[in-house]
C-alpha positions as CSV (number, residue, x, y, z in Angstrom):
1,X,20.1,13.5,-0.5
2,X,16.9,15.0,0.7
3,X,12.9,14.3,1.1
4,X,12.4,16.2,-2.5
5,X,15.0,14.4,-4.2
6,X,13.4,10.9,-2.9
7,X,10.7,11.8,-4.9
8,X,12.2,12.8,-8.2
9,X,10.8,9.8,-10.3
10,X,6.9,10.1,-9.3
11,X,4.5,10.4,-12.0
12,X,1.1,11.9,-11.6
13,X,-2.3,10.5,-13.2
14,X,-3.8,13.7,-15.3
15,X,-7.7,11.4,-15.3
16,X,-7.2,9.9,-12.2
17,X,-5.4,11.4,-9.3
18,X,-2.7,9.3,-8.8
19,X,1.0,9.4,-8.0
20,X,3.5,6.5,-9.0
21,X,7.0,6.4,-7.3
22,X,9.7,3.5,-7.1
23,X,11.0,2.9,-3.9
24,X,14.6,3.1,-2.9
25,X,16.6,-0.3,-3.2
26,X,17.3,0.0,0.5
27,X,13.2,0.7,1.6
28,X,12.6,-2.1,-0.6
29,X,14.5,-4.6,1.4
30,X,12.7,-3.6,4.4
31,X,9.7,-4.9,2.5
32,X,11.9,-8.3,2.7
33,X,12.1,-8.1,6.1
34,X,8.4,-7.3,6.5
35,X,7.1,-10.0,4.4
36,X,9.7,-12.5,6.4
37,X,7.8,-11.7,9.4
38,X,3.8,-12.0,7.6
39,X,5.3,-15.8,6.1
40,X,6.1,-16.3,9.9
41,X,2.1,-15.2,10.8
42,X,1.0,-17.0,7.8
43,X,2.6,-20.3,8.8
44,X,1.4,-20.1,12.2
45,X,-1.2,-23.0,13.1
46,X,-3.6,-20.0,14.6
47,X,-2.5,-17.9,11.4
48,X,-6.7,-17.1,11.5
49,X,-6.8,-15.0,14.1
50,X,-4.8,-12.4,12.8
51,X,-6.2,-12.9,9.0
52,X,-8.0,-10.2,7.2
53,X,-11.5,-10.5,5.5
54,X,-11.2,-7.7,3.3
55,X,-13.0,-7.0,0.0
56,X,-12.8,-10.1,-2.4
57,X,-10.8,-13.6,-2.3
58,X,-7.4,-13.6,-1.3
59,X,-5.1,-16.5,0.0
60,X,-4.3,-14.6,3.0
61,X,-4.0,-11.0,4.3
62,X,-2.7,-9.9,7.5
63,X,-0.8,-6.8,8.9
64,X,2.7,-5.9,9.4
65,X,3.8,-6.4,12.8
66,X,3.7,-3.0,14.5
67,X,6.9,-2.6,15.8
68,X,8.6,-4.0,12.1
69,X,6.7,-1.0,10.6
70,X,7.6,1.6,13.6
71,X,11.5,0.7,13.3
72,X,11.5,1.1,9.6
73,X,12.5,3.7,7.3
74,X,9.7,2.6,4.8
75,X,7.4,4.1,7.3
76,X,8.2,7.6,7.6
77,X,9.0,7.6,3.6
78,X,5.8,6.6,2.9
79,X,4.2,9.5,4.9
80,X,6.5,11.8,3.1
81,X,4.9,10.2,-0.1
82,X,2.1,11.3,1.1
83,X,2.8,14.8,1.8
84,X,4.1,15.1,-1.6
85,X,1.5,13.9,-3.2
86,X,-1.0,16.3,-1.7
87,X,1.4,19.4,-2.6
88,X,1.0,18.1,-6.0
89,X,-2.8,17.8,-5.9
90,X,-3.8,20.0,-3.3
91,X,-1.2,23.0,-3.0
92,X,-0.8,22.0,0.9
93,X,3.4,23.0,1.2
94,X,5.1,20.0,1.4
95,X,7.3,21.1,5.4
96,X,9.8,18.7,6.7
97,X,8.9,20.0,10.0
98,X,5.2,19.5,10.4
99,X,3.3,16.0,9.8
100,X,0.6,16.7,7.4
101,X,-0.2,13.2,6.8
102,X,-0.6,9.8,9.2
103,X,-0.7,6.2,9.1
104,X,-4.2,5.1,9.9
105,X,-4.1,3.6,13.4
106,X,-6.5,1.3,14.9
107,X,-6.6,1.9,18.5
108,X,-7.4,-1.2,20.9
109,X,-7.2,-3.7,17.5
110,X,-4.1,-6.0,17.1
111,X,-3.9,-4.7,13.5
112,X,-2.4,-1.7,14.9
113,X,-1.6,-0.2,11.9
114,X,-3.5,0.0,8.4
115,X,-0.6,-1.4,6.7
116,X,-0.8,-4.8,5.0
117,X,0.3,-7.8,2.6
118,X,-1.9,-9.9,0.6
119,X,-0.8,-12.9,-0.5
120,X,-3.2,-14.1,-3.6
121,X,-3.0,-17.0,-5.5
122,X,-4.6,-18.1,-9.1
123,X,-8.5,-17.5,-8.4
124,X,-8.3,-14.8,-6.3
125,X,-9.5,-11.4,-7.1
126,X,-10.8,-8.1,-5.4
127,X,-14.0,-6.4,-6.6
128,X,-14.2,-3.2,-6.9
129,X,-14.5,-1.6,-3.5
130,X,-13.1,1.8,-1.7
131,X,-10.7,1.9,1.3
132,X,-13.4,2.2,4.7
133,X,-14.7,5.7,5.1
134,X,-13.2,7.0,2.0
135,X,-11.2,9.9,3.6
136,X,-7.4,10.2,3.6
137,X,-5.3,8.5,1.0
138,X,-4.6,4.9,-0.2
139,X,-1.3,3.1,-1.6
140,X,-0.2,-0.2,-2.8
141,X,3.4,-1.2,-2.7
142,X,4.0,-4.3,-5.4
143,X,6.4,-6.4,-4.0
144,X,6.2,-9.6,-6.7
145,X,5.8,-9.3,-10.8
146,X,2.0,-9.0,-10.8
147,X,0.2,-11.0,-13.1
148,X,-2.9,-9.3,-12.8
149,X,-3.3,-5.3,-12.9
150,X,-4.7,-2.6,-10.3
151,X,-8.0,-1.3,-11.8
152,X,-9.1,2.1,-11.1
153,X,-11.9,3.4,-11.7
154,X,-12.3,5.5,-15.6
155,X,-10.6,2.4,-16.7
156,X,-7.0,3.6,-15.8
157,X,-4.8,0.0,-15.0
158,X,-1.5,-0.3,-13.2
159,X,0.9,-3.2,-13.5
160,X,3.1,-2.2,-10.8
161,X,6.8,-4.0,-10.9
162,X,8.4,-4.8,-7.9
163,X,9.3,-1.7,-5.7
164,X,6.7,0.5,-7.1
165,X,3.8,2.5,-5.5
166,X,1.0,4.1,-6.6
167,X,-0.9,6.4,-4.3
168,X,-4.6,7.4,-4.6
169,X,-7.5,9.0,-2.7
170,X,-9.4,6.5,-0.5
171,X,-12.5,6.9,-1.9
172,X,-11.3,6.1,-5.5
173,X,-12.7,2.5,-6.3
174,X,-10.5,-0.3,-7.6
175,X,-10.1,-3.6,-8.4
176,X,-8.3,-6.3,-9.5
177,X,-9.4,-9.2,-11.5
178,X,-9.4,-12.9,-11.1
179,X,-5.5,-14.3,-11.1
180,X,-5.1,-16.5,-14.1
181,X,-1.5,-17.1,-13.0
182,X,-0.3,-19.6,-11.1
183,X,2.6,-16.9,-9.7
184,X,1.4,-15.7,-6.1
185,X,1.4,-12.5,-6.4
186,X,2.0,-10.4,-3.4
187,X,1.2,-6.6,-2.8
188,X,1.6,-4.4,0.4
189,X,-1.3,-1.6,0.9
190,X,-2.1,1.2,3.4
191,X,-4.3,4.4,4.5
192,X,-3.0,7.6,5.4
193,X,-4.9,10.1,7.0
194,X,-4.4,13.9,6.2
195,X,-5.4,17.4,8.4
């Protein structure tokens, strides 16, 4: 196996730049493992200081312990996913040995890391926004059967089954609509940042 051949199954958006790959059974267990450890934070009687108030209504957001993220294998493939996507898009050579692409870090801020779950619940919804400055790339990881899509902007909706993820530029706006479902649906998302 190799960082090509992890790839082999992503689809690319000809509208919208997008790239849609499934992760390995084994990376999607570590999003298990990760979503054990935000139900720990969720639970926790001062679960509000680490909550997110992102755009729209969600039951709860937070971000992946640091060191959970750091130890996994879902982190560095998920940089390579992003290296691949820009040789598709942007003709920047895809090198094993250089790091094109990073996780966005916030430095001094106990997020640590722009890499998150969302846990939302019927009601909920997200309007459309962008991801912060708009620079870099975006991606949402689906981790439950979602009930409501991924809206992109030009109309283009993504259902995304568990162990899917879509990857998108930062500034592309999305959204997803109120839950009619009474399934929590649970997503993970990030920003990577690109030289």
């Amino acid at each position: 196996m190799n960082i090509e051949s992890l790839f082999s199954n992503a689809m690319f958006g000809n509208e919208v730049p997008t790239m849609i790959t499934t992760l390995p059974e084994v990376l999607f267990e570590e999003c298990k493992i990760m979503k054990q450890a935000c139900d720990e934070l969720r639970s926790h009687p001062y679960s509000f200081l680490k909550e997110h108030h992102n755009a729209g209504k969600n039951s709860y957001q937070v971000s992946v312990p640091q060191n959970i993220i750091e130890n996994s294998f879902l982190y560095p493939y998920i940089l390579y996913a992003g290296q691949y996507y820009l040789q598709h898009f942007k003709n920047i050579p895809m090198k094993t040995d250089q790091r094109n692409v990073r996780l966005r870090n916030n430095i001094n801020h106990f997020d640590a890391y722009d890499f998150w779950i969302n846990y939302s619940n019927q009601g909920n919804y997200n309007p459309p926004h962008t991801h912060r400055d708009g620079l870099g790339l975006s991606g949402v990881i689906y981790f439950t059967p979602n009930p409501e899509p991924t809206v992109f902007e030009n109309r283009l909706q993504f259902q995304g089954s568990p162990g899917q993820v879509i990857l998108f530029p930062s500034s592309l706006e999305h959204s997803v609509p109120e839950q009619q479902s009474k399934e929590e649906r649970i997503t993970f998302a990030f920003n990577l940042e690109y030289k």
